[in-house]
Residue frames as a rotation matrix with the C-alpha (Angstrom) as fourth column:
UNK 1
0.556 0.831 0.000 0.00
0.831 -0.556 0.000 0.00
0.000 0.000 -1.000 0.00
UNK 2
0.488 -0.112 -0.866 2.56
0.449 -0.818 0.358 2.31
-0.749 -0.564 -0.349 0.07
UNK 3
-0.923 -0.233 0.305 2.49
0.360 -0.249 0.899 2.79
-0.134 0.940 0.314 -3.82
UNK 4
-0.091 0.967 -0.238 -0.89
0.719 -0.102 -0.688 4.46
-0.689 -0.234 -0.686 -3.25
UNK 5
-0.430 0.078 0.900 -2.41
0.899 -0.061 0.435 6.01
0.089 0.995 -0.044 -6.28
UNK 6
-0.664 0.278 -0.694 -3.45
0.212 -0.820 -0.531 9.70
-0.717 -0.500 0.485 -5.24
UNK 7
-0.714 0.358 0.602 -6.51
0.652 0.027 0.757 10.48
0.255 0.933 -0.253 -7.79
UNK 8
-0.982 0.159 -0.105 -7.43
-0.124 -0.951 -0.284 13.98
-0.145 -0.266 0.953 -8.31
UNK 9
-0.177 0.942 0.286 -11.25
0.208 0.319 -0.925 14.84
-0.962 -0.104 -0.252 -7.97
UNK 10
-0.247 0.433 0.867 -13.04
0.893 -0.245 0.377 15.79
0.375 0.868 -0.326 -11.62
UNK 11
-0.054 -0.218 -0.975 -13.10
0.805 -0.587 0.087 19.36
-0.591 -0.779 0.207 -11.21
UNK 12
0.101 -0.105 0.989 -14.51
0.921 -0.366 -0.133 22.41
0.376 0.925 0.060 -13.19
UNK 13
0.028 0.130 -0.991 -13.75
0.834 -0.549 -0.048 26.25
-0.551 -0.826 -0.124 -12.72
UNK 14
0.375 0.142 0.916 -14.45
0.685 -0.708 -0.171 30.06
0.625 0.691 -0.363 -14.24
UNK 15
-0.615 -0.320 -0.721 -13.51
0.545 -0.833 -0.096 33.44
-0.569 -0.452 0.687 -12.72
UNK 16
0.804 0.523 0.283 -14.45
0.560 -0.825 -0.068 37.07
0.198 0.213 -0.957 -12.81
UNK 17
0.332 -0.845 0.420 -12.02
0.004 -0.444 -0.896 39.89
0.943 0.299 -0.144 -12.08
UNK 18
-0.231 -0.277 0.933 -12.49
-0.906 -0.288 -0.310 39.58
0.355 -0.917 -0.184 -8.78
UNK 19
0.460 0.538 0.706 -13.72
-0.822 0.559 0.110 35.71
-0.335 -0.631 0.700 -8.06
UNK 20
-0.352 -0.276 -0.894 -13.03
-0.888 0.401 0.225 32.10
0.296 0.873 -0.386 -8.71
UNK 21
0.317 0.825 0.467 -14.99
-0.926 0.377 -0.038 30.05
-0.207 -0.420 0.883 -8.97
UNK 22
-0.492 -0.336 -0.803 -14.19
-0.560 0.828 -0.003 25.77
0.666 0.448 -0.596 -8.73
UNK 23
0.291 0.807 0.514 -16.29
-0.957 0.246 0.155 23.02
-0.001 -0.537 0.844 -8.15
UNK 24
-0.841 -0.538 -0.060 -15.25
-0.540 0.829 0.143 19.64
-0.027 0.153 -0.988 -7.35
UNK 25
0.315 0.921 -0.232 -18.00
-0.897 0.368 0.246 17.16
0.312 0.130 0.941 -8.56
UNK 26
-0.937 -0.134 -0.322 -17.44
-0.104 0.989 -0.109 14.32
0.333 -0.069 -0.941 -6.15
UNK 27
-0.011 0.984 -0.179 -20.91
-0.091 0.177 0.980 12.86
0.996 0.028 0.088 -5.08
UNK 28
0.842 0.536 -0.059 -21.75
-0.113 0.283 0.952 12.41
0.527 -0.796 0.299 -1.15
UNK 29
0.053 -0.960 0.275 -18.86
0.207 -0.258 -0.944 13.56
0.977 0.106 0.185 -0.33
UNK 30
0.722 0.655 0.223 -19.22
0.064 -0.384 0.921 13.40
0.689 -0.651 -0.319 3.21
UNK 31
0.957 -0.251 -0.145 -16.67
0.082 -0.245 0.966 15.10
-0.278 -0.936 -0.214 5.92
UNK 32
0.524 -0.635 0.568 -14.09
0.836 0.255 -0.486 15.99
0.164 0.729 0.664 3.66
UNK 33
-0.085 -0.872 -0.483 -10.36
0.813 -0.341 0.472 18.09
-0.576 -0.353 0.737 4.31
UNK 34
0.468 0.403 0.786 -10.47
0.836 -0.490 -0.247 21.30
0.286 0.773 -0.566 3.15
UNK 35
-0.004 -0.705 -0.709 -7.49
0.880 -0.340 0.333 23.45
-0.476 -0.623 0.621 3.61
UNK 36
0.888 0.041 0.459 -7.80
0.376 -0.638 -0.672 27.36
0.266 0.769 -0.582 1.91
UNK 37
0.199 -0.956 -0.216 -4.30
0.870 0.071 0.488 29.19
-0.451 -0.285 0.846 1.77
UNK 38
0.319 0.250 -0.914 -3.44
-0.352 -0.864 -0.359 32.43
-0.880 0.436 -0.188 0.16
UNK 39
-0.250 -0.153 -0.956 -1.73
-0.937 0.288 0.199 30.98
0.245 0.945 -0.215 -3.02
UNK 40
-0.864 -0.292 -0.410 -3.07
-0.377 0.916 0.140 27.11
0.335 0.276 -0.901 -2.15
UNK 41
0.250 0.951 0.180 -5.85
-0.964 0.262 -0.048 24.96
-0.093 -0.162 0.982 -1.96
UNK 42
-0.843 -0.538 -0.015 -6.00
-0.521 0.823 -0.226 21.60
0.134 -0.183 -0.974 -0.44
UNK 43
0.108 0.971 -0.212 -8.81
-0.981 0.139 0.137 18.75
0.163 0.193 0.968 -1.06
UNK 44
-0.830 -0.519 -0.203 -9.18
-0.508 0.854 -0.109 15.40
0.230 0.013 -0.973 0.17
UNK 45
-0.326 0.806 0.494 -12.44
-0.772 0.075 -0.632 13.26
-0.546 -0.587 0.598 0.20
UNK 46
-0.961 -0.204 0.186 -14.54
-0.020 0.723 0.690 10.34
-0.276 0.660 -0.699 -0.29
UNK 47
-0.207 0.977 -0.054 -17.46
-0.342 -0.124 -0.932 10.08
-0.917 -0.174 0.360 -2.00
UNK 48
-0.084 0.448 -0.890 -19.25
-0.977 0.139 0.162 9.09
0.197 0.883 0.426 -5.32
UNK 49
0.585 0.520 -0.622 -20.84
-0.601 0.793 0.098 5.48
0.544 0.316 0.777 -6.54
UNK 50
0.602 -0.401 -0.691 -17.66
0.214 0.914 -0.344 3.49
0.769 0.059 0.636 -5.48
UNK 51
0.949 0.302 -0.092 -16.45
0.193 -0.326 0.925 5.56
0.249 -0.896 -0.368 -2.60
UNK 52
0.541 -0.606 0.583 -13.51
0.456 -0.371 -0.809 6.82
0.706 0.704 0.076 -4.01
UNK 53
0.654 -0.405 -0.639 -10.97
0.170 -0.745 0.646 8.94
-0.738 -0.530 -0.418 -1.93
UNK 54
0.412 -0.420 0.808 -9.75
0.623 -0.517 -0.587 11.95
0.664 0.746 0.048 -4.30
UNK 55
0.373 -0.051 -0.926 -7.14
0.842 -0.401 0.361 14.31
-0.390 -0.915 -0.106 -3.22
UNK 56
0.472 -0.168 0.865 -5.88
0.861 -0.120 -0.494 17.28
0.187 0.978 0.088 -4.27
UNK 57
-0.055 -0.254 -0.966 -3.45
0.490 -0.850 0.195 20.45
-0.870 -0.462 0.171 -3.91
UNK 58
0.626 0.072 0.776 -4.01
0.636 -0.623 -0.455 23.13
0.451 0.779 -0.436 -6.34
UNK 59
-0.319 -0.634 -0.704 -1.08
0.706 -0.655 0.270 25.63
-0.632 -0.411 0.656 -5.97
UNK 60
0.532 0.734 0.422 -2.89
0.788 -0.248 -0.563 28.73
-0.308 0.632 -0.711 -7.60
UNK 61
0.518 -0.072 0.852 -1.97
0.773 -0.388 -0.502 31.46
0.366 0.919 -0.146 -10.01
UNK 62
-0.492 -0.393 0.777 -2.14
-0.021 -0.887 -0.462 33.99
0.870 -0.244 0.429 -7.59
UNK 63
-0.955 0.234 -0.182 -2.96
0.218 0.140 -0.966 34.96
-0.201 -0.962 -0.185 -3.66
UNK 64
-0.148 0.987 -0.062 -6.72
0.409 0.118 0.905 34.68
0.900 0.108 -0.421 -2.75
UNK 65
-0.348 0.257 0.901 -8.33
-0.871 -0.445 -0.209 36.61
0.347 -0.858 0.379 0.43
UNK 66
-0.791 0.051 -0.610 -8.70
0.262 0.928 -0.263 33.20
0.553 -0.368 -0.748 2.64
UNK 67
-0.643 0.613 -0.460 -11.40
0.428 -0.211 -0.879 35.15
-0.636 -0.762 -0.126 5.11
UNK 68
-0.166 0.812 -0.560 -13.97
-0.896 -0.361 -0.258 36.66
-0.411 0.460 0.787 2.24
UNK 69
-0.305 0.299 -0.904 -13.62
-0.901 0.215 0.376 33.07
0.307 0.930 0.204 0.36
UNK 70
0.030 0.499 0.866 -16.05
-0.672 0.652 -0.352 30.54
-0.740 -0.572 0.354 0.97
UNK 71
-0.831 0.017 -0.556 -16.94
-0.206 0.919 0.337 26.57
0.517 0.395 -0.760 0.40
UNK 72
0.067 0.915 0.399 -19.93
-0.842 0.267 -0.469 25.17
-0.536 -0.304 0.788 0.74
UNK 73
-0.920 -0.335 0.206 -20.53
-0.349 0.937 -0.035 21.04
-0.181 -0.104 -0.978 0.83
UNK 74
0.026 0.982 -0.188 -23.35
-0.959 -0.029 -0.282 20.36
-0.283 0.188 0.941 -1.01
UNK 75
0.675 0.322 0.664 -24.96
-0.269 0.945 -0.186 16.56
-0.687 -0.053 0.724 -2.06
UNK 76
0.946 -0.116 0.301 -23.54
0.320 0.458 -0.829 16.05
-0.042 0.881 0.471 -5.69
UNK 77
0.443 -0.888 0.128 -20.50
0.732 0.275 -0.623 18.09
0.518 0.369 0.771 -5.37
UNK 78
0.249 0.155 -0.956 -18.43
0.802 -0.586 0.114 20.74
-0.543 -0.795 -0.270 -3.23
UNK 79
0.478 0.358 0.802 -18.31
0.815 -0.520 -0.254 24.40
0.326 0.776 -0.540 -4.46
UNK 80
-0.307 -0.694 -0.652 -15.49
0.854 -0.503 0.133 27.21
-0.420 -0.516 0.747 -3.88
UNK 81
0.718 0.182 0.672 -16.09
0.579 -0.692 -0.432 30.31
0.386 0.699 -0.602 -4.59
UNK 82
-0.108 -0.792 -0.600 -12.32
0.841 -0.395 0.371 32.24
-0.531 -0.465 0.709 -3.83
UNK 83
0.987 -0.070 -0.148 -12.12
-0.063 -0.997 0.055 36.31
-0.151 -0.045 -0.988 -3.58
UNK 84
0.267 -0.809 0.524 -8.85
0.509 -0.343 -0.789 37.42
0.818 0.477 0.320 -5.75
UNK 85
0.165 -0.189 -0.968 -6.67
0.820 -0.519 0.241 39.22
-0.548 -0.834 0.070 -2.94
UNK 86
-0.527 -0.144 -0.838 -6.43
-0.079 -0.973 0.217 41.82
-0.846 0.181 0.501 -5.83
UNK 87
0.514 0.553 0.656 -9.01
0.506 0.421 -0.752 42.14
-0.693 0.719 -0.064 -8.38
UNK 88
0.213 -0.677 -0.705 -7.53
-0.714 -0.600 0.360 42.82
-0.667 0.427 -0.611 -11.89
UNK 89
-0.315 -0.145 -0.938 -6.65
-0.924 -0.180 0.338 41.21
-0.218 0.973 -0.077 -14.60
UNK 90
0.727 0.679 0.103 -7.94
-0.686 0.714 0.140 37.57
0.022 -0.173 0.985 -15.55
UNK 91
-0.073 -0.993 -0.098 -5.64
-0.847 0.009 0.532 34.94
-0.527 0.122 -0.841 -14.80
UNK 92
-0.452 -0.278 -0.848 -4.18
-0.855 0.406 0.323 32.63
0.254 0.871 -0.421 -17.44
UNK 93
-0.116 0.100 -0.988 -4.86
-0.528 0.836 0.147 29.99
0.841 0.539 -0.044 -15.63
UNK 94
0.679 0.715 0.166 -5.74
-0.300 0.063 0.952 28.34
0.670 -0.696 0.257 -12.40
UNK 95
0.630 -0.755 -0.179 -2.57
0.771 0.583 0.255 26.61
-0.088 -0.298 0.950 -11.56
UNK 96
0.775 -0.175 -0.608 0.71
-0.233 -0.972 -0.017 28.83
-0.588 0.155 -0.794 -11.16
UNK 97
-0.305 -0.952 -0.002 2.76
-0.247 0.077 0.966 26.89
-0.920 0.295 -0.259 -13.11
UNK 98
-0.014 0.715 -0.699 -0.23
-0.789 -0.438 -0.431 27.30
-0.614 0.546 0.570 -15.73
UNK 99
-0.932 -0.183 0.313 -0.19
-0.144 0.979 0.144 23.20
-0.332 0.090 -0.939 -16.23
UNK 100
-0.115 0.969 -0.217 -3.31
-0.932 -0.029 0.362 21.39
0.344 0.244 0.907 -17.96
UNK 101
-0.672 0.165 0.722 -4.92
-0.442 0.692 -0.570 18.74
-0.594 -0.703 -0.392 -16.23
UNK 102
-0.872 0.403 -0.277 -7.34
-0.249 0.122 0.961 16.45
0.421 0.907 -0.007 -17.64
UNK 103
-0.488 0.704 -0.516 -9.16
0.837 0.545 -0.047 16.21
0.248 -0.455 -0.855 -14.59
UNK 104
-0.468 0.125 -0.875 -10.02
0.449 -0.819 -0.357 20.19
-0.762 -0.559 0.327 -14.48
UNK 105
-0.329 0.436 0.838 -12.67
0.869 -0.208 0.449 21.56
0.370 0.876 -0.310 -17.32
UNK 106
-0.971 0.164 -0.176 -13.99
0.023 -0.665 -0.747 24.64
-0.239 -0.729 0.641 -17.47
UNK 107
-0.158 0.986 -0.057 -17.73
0.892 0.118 -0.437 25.61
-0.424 -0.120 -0.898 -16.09
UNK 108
-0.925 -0.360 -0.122 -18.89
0.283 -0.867 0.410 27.91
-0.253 0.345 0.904 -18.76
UNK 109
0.321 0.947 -0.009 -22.42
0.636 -0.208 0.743 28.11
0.702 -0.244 -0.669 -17.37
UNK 110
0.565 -0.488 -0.665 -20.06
0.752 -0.026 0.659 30.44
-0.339 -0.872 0.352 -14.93
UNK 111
-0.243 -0.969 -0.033 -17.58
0.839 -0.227 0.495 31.89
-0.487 0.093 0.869 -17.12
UNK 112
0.943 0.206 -0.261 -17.86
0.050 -0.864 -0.502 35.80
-0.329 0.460 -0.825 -18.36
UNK 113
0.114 -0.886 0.450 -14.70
0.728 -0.234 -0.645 36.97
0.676 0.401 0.618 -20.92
UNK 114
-0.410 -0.578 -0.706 -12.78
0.779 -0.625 0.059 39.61
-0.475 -0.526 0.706 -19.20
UNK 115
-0.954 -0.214 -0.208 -13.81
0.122 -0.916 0.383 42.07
-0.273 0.340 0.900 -21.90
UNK 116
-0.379 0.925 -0.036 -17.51
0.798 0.346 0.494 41.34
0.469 0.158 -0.869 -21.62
UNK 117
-0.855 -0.305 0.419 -19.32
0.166 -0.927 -0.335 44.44
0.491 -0.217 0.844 -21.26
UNK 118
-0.294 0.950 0.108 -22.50
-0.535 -0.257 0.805 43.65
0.792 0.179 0.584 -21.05
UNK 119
-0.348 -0.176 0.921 -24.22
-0.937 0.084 -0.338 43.20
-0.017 -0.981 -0.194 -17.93
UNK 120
-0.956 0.240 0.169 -25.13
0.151 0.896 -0.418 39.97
-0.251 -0.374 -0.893 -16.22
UNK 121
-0.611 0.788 0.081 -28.69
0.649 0.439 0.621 38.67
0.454 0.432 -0.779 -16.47
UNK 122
-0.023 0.329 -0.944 -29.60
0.999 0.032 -0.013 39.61
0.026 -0.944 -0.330 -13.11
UNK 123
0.895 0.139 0.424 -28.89
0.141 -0.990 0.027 43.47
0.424 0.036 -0.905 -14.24
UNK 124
0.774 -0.530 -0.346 -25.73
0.288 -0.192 0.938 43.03
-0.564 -0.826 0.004 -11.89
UNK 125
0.726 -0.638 -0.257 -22.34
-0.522 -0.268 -0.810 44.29
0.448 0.722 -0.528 -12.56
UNK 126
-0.061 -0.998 0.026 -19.20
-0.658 0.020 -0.753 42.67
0.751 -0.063 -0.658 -12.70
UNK 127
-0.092 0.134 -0.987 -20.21
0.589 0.806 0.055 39.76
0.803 -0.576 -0.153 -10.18
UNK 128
0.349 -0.030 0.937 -20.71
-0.473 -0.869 0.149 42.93
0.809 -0.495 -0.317 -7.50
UNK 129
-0.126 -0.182 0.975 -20.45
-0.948 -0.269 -0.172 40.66
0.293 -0.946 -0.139 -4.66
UNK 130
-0.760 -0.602 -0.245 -19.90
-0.443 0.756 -0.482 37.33
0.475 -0.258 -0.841 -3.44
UNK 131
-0.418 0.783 0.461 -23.23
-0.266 0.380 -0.886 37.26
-0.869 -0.493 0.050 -1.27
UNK 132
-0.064 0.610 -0.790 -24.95
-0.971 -0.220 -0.092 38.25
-0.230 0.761 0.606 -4.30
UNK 133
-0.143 -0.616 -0.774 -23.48
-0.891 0.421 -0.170 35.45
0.431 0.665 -0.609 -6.10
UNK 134
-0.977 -0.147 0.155 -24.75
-0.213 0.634 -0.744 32.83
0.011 -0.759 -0.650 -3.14
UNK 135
-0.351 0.893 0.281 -27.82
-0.357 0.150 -0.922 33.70
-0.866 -0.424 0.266 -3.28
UNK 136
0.071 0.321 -0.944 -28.16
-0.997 0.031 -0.064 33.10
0.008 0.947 0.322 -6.88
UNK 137
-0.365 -0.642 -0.674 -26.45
-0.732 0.645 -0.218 29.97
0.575 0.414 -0.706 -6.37
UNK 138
-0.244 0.360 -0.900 -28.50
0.286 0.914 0.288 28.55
0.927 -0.187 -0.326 -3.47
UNK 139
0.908 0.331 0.258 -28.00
-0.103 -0.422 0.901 30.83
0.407 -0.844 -0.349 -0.41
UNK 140
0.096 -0.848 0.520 -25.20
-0.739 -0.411 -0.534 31.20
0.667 -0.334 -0.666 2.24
UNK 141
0.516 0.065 0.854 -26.15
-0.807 0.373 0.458 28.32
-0.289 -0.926 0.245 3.98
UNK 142
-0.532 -0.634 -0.561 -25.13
-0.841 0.474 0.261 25.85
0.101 0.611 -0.785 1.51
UNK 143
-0.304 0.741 0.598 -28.49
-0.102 0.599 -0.794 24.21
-0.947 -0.302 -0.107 2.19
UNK 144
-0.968 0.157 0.194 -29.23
0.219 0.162 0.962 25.07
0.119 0.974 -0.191 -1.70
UNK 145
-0.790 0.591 0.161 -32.09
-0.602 -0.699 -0.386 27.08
-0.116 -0.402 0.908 -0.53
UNK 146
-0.251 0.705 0.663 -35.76
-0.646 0.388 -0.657 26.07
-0.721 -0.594 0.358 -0.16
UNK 147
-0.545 0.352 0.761 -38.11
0.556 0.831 0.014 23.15
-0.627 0.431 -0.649 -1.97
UNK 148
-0.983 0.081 -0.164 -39.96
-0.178 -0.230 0.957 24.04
0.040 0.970 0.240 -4.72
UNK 149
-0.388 0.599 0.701 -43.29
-0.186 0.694 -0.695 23.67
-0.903 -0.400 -0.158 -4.67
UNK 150
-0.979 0.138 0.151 -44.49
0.186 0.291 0.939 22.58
0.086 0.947 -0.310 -8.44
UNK 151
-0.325 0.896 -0.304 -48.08
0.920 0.224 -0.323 22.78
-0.221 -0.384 -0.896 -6.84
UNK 152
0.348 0.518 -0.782 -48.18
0.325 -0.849 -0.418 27.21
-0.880 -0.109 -0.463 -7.07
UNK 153
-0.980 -0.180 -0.087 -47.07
0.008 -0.473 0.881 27.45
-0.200 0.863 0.464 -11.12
UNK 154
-0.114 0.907 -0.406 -51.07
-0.657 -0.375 -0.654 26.79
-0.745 0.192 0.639 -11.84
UNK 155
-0.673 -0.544 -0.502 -52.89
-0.738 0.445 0.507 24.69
-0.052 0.711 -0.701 -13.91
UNK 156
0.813 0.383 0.440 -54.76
-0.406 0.913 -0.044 21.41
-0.418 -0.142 0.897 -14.51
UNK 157
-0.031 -0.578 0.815 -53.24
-0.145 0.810 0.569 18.26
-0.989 -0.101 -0.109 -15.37
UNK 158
-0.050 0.023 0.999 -54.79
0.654 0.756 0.015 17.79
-0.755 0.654 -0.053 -18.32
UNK 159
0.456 0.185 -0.870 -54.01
0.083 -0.983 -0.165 21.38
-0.886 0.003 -0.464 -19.66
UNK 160
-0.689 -0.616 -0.381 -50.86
-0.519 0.052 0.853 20.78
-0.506 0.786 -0.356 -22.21
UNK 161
-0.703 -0.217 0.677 -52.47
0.182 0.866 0.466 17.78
-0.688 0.451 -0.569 -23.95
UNK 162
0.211 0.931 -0.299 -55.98
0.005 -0.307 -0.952 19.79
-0.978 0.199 -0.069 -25.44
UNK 163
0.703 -0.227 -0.674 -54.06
-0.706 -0.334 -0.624 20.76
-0.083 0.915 -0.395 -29.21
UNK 164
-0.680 -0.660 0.319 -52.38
-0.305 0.650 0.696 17.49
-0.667 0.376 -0.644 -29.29
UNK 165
0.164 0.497 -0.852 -53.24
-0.986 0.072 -0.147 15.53
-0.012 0.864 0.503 -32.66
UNK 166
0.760 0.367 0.536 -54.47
-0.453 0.891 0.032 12.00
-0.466 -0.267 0.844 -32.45
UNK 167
-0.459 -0.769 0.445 -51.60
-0.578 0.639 0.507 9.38
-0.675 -0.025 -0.738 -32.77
UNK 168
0.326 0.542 -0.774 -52.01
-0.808 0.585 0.069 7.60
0.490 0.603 0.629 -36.36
C-alpha cells in the first residue's frame, strides 16, 4: 500500500475579475479536508458510486483573500467560490505553473470573458459581490435554498395535452 495512487477529484472552474470560482463534482462527499491558503488549496475526500478517496493540492496562479472566500458542501459536489486578494486582470490559468490537467474543465455556465461588457442577467455588474453570487447559487447556507413547490405554477393536469393531434 505504500504505492498508493493519489486520484485527483473531476473538477470544473471560471472566474471574474475579482472571483473564482471551482467546483469539485465528487458525489456524497461526506466530511471531507479542506485546507484554503493564500496561493493554495488543499482537497481530500470520499465520496461518489464506489467511494472513491480523491485528493488534491491546487497551488494557484495567484494569492486569494482566505477570510472573504467561501466553500460550501453540497450533495452532488463541493463548491469554492475564492475572492482574488487583488481584483484585476484575468488569470491565465488556475494553476501557477499554468499546467493542464485532464481532470479540471472549465464551467462555462459560470464563465464571463474579461472584456464582456454587457451586464449579467440579473442586471448586476461585474459579479458585485460574493453574497450576491450565493444567493443566486443557493443561499449562504449551503443548504441550496428552499423546496420548490411545483403545486403554485397553476394549472390542470390535463391542460398541455388539449391541441395534441391524435396518434395515427
Amino acid at each position: 500500500m505504500a504505492t498508493e495512487h493519489i486520484t485527483p477529484p473531476p473538477a470544473m472552474w471560471a472566474q471574474r475579475k475579482n472571483l473564482v470560482s471551482l467546483t469539485i463534482n465528487v458525489e456524497d462527499c461526506k466530511d471531507p479536508v479542506i485546507t484554503l491558503e493564500p496561493t493554495k488549496l488543499y482537497f481530500k475526500g470520499t465520496g461518489g458510486p464506489d467511494k472513491k478517496t480523491y485528493e488534491v493540492t491546487i497551488e494557484l496562479f495567484n494569492e486569494i483573500d482566505t477570510q472573504e472566500s467561501k466553500y460550501f458542501v453540497r450533495e452532488r459536489s463541493i463548491e469554492f467560490f475564492l475572492r482574488k486578494k487583488e481584483e484585476g486582470p484575468y488569470w491565465p490559468s488556475i494553476f501557477k505553473d499554468k499546467k493542464k490537467v485532464h481532470w479540471l474543465k472549465i464551467d462555462f455556465n459560470r464563465w464571463r470573458d474579461e472584456d464582456d461588457s454587457e451586464p449579467e442577467e440579473n442586471g448586476g455588474e461585474e459579479s458585485q459581490d460574493l453574497d450576491e453570487m450565493m444567493r443566486r447559487m443557493g443561499g449562504l447556507n449551503g443548504a441550496g435554498g428552499g423546496q420548490m413547490d411545483l403545486n403554485d405554477l397553476g394549472g390542470s393536469e390535463d391542460e398541455d395535452d388539449e391541441d395534441l393531434p391524435e396518434l395515427e
